[in-house]
N, CA, C and O atoms as a CHARMM CRD file, in Angstrom:
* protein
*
  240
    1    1 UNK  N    118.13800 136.90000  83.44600 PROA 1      0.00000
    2    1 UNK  CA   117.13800 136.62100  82.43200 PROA 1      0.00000
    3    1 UNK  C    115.91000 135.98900  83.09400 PROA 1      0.00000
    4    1 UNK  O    115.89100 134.97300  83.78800 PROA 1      0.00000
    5    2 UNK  N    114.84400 136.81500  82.73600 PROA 2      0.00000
    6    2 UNK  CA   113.63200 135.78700  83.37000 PROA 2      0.00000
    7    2 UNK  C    113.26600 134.57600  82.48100 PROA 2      0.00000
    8    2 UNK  O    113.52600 134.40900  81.29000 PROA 2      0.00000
    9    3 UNK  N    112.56500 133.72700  83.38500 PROA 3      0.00000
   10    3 UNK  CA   112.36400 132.46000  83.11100 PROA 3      0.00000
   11    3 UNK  C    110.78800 132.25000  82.95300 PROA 3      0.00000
   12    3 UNK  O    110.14700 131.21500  83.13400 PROA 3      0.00000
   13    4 UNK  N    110.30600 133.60900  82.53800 PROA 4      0.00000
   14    4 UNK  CA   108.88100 133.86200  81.90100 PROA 4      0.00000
   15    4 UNK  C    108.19000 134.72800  80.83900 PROA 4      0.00000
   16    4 UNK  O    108.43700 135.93100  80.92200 PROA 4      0.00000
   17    5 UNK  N    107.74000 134.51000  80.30200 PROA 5      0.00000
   18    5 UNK  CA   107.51500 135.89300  79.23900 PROA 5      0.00000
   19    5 UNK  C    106.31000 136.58200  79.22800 PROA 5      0.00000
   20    5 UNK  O    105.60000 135.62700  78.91300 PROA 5      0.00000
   21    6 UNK  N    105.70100 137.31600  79.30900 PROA 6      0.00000
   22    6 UNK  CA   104.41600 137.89800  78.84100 PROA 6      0.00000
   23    6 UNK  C    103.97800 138.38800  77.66800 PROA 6      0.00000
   24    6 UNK  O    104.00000 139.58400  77.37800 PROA 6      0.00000
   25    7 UNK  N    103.59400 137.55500  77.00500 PROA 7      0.00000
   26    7 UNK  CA   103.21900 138.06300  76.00900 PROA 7      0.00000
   27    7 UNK  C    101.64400 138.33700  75.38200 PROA 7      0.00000
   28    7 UNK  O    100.63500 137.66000  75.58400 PROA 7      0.00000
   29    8 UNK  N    101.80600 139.63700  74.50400 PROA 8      0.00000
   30    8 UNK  CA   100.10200 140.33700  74.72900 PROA 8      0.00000
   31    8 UNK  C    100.41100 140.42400  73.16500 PROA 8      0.00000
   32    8 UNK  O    101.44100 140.71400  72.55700 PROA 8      0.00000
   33    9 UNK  N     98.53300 139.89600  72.54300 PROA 9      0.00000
   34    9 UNK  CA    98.53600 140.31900  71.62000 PROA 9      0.00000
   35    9 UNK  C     97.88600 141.38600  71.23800 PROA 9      0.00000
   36    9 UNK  O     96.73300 141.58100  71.62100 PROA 9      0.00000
   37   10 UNK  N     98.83100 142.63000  70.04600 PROA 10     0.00000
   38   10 UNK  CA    98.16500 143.90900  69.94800 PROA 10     0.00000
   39   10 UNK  C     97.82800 144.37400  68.89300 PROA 10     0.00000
   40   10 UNK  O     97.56600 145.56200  68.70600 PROA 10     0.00000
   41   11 UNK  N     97.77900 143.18600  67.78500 PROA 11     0.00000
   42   11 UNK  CA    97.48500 143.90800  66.79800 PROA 11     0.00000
   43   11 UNK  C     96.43500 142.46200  65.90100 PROA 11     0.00000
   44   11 UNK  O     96.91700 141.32900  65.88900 PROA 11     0.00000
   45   12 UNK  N     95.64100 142.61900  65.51900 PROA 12     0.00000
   46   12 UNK  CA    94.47400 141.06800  65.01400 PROA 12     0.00000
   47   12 UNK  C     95.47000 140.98400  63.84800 PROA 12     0.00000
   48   12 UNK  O     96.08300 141.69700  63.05300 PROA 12     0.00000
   49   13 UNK  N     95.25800 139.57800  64.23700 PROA 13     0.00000
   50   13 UNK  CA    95.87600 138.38700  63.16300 PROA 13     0.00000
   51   13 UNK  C     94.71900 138.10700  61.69100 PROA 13     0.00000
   52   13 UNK  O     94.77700 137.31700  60.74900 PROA 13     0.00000
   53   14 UNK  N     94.02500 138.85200  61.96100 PROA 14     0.00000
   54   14 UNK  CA    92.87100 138.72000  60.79800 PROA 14     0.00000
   55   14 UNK  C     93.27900 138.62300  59.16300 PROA 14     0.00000
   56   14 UNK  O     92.70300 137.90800  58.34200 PROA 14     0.00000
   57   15 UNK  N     94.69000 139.73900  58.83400 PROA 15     0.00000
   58   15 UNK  CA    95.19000 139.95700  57.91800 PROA 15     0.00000
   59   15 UNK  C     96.45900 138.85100  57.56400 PROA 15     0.00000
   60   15 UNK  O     96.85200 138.69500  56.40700 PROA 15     0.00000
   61   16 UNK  N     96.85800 138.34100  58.36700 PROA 16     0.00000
   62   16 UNK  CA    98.23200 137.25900  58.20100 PROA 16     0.00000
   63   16 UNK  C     97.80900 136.34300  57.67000 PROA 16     0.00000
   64   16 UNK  O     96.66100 135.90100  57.63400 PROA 16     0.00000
   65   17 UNK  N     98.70400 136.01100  57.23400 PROA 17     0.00000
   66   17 UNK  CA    98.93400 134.67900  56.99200 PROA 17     0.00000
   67   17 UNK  C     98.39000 133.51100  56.97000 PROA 17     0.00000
   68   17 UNK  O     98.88900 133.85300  58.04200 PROA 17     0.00000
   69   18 UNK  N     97.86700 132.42700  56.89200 PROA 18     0.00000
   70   18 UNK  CA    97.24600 131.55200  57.57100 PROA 18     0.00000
   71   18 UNK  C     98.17000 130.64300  58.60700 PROA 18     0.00000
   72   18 UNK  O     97.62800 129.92200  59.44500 PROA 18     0.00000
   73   19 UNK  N     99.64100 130.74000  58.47400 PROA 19     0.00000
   74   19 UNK  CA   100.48800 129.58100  59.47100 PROA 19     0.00000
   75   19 UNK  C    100.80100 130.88100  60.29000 PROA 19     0.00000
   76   19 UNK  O    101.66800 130.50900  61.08100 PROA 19     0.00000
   77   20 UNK  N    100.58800 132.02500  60.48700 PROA 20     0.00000
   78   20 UNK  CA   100.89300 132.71700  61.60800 PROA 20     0.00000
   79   20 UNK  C     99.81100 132.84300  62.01700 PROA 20     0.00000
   80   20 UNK  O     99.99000 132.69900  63.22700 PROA 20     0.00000
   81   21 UNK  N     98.51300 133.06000  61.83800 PROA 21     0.00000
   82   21 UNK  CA    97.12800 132.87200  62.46700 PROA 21     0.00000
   83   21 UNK  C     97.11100 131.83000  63.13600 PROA 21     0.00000
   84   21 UNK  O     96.44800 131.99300  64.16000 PROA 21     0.00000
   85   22 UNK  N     97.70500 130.41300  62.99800 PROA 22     0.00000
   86   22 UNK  CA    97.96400 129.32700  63.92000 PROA 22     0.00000
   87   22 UNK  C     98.64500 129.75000  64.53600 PROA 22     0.00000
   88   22 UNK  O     98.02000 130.10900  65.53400 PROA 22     0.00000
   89   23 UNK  N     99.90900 130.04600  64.66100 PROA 23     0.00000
   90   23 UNK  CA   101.30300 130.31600  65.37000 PROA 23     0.00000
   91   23 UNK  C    100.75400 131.25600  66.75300 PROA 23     0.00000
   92   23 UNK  O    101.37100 131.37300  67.81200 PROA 23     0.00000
   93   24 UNK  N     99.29100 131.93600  66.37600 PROA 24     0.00000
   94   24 UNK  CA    98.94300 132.91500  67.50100 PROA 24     0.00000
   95   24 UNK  C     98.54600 132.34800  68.07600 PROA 24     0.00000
   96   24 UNK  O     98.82400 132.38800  69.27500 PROA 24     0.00000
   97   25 UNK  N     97.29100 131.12000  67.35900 PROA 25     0.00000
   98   25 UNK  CA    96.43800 130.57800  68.21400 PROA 25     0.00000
   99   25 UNK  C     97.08500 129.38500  68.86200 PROA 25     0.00000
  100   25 UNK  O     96.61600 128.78300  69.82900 PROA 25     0.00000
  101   26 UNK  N     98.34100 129.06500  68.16100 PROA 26     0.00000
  102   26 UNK  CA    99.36900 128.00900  68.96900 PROA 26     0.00000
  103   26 UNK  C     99.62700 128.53600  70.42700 PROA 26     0.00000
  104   26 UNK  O     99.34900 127.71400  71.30000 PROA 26     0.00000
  105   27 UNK  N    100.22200 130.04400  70.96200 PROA 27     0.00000
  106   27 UNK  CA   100.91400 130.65700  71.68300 PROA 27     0.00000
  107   27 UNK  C     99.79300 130.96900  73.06900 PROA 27     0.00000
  108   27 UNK  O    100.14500 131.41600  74.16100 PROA 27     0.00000
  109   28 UNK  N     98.64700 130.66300  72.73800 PROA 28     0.00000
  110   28 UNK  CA    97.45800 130.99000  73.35900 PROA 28     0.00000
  111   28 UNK  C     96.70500 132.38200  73.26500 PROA 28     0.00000
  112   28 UNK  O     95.96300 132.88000  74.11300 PROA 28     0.00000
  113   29 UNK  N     96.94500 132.71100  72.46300 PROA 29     0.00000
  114   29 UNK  CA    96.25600 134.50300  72.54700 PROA 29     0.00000
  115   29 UNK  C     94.57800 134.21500  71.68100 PROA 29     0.00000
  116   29 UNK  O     94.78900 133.40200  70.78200 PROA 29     0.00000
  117   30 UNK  N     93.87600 134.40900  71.69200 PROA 30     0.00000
  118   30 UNK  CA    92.74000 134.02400  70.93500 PROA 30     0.00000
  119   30 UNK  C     91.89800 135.28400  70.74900 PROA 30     0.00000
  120   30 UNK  O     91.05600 135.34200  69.85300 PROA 30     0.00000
  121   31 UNK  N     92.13900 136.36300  71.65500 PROA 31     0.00000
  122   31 UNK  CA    91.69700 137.83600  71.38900 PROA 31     0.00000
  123   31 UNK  C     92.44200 138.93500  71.62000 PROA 31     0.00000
  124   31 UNK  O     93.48000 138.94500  72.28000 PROA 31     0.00000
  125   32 UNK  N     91.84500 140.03000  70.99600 PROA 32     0.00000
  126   32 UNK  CA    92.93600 141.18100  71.40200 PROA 32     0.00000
  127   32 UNK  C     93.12600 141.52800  72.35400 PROA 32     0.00000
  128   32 UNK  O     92.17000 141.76900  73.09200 PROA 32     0.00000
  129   33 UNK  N     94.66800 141.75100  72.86900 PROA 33     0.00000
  130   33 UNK  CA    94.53100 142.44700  74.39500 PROA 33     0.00000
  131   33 UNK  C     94.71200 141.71400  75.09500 PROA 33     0.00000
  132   33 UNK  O     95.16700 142.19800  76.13200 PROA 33     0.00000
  133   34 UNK  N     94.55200 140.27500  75.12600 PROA 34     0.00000
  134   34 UNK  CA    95.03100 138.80600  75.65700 PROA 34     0.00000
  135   34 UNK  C     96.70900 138.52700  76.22800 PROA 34     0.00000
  136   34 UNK  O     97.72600 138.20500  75.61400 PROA 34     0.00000
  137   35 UNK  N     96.45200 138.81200  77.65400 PROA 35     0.00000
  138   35 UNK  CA    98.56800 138.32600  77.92500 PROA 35     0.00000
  139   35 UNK  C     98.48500 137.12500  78.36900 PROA 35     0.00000
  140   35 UNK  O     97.69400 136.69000  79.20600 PROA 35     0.00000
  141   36 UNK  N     99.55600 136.41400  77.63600 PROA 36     0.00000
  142   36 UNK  CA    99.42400 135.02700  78.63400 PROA 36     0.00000
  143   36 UNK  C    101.37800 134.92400  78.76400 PROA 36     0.00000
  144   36 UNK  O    102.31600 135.54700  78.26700 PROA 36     0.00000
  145   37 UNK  N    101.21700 133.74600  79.74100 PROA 37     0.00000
  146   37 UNK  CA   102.76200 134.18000  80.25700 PROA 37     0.00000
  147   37 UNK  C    102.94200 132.40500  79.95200 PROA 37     0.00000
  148   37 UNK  O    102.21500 131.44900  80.22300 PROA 37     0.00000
  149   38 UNK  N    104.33800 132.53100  79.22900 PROA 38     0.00000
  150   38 UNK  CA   104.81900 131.15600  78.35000 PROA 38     0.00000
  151   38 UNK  C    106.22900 131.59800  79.04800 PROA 38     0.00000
  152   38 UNK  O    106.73200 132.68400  79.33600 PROA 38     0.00000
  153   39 UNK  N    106.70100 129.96300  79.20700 PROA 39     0.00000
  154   39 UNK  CA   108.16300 129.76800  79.55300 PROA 39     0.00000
  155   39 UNK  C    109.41700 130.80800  78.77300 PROA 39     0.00000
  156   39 UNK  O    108.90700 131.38400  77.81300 PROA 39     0.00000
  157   40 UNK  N    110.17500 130.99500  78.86700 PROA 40     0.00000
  158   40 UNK  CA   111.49200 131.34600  78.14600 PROA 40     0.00000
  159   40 UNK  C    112.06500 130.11500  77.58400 PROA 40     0.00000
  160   40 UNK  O    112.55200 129.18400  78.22600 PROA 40     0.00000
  161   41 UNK  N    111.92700 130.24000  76.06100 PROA 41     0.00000
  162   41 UNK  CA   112.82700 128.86600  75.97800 PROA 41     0.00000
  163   41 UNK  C    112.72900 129.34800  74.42200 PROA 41     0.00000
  164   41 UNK  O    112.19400 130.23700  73.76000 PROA 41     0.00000
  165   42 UNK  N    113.67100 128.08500  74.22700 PROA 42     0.00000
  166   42 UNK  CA   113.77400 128.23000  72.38300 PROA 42     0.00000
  167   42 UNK  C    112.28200 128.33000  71.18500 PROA 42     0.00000
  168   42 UNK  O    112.06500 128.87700  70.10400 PROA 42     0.00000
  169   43 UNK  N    111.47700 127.41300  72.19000 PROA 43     0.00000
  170   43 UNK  CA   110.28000 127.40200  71.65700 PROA 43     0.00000
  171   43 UNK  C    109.41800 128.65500  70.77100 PROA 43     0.00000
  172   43 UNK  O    109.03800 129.00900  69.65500 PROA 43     0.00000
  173   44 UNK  N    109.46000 129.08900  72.60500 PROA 44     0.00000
  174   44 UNK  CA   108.25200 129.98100  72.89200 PROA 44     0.00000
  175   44 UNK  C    109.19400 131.24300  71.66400 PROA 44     0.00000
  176   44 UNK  O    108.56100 131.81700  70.77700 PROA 44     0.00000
  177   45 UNK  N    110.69200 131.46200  71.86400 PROA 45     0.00000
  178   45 UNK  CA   111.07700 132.27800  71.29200 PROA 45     0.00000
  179   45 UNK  C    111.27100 132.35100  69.60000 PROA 45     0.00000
  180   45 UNK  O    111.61900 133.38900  69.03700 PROA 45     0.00000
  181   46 UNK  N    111.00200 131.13900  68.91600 PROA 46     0.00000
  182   46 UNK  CA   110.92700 130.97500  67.98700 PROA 46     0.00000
  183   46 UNK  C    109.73800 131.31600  67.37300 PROA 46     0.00000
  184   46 UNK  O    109.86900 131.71300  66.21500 PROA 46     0.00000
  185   47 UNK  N    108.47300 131.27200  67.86900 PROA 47     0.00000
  186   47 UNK  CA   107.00100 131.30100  67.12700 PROA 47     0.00000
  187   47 UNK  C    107.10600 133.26300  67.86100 PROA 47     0.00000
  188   47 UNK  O    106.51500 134.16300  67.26400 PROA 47     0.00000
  189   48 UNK  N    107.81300 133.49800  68.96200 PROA 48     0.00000
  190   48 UNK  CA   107.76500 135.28800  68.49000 PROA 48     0.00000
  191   48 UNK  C    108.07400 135.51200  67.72800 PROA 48     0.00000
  192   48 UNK  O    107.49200 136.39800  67.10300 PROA 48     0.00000
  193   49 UNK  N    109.24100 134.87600  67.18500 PROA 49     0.00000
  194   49 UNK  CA   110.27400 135.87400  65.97500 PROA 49     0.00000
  195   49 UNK  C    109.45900 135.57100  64.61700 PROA 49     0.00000
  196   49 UNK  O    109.71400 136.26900  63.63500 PROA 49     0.00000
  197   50 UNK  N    108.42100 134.48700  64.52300 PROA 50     0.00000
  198   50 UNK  CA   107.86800 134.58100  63.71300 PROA 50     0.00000
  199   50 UNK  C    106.27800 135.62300  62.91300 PROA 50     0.00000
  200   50 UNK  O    105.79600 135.84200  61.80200 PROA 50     0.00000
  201   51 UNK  N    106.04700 135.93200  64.19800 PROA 51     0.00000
  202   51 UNK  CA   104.47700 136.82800  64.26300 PROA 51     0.00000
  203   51 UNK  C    104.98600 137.43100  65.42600 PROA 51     0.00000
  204   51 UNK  O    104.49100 137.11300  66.50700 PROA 51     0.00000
  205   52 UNK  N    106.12500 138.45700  65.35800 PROA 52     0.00000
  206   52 UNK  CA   106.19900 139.50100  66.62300 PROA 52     0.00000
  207   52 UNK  C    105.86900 140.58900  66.25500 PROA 52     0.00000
  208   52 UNK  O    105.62500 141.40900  67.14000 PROA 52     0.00000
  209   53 UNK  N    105.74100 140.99500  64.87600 PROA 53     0.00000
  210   53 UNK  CA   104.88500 142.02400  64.07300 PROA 53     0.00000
  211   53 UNK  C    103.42300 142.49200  64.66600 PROA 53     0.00000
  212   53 UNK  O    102.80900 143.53100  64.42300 PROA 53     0.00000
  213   54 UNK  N    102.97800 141.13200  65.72500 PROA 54     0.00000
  214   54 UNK  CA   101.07800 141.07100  66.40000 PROA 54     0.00000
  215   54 UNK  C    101.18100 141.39200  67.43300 PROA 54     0.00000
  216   54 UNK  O    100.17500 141.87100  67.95700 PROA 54     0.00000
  217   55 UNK  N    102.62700 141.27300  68.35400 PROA 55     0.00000
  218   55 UNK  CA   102.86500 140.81400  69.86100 PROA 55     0.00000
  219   55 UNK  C    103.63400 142.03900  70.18800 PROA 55     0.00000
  220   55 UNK  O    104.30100 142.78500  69.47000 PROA 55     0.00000
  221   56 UNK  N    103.24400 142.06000  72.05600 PROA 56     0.00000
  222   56 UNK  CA   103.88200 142.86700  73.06200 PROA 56     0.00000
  223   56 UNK  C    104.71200 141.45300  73.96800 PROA 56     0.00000
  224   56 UNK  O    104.24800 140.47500  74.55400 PROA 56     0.00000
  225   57 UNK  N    106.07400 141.91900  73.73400 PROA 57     0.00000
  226   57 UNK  CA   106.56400 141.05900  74.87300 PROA 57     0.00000
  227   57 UNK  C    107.35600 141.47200  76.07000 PROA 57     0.00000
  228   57 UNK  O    108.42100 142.06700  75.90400 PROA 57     0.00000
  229   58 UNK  N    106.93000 141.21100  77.20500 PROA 58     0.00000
  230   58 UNK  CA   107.89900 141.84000  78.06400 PROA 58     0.00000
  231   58 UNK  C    108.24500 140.25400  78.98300 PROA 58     0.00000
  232   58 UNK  O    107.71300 139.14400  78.98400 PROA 58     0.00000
  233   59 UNK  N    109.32500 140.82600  79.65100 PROA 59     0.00000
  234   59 UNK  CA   110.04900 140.01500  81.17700 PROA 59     0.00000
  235   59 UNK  C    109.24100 139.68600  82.06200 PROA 59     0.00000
  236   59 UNK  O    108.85000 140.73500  82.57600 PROA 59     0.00000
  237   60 UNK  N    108.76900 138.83500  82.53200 PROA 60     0.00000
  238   60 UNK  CA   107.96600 138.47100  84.02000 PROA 60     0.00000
  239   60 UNK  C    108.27700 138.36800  85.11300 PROA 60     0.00000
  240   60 UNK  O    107.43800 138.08900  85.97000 PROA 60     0.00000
């Protein structure tokens, strides 16, 4: 299991929610097309499962 994630956002948060529009801008993505690479952990994996409907995630 990697001990990194990449995650890209691919789809605008424009239409969500307002606590998943945070949850993106929590995760660091702030534009489209944006990968940023967050630990593996309960955390990071909890705010995917919440707005993974926006997100590309792969293994690092």
């Amino acid at each position: 299991m990697a001990d990194k994630l990449k995650i890209t956002l691919v789809k605008s948060p424009i239409g969500a929610i307002p606590k998943h529009r945070r949850t993106v801008e929590a995760l660091g993505l702030t534009k489209m097309h944006k990968t940023v690479e967050l630990p593996n952990n309960a955390a990071t994996k909890g705010m995917i499962a919440q707005v993974g409907y926006l997100l590309k995630v792969e293994e690092a």
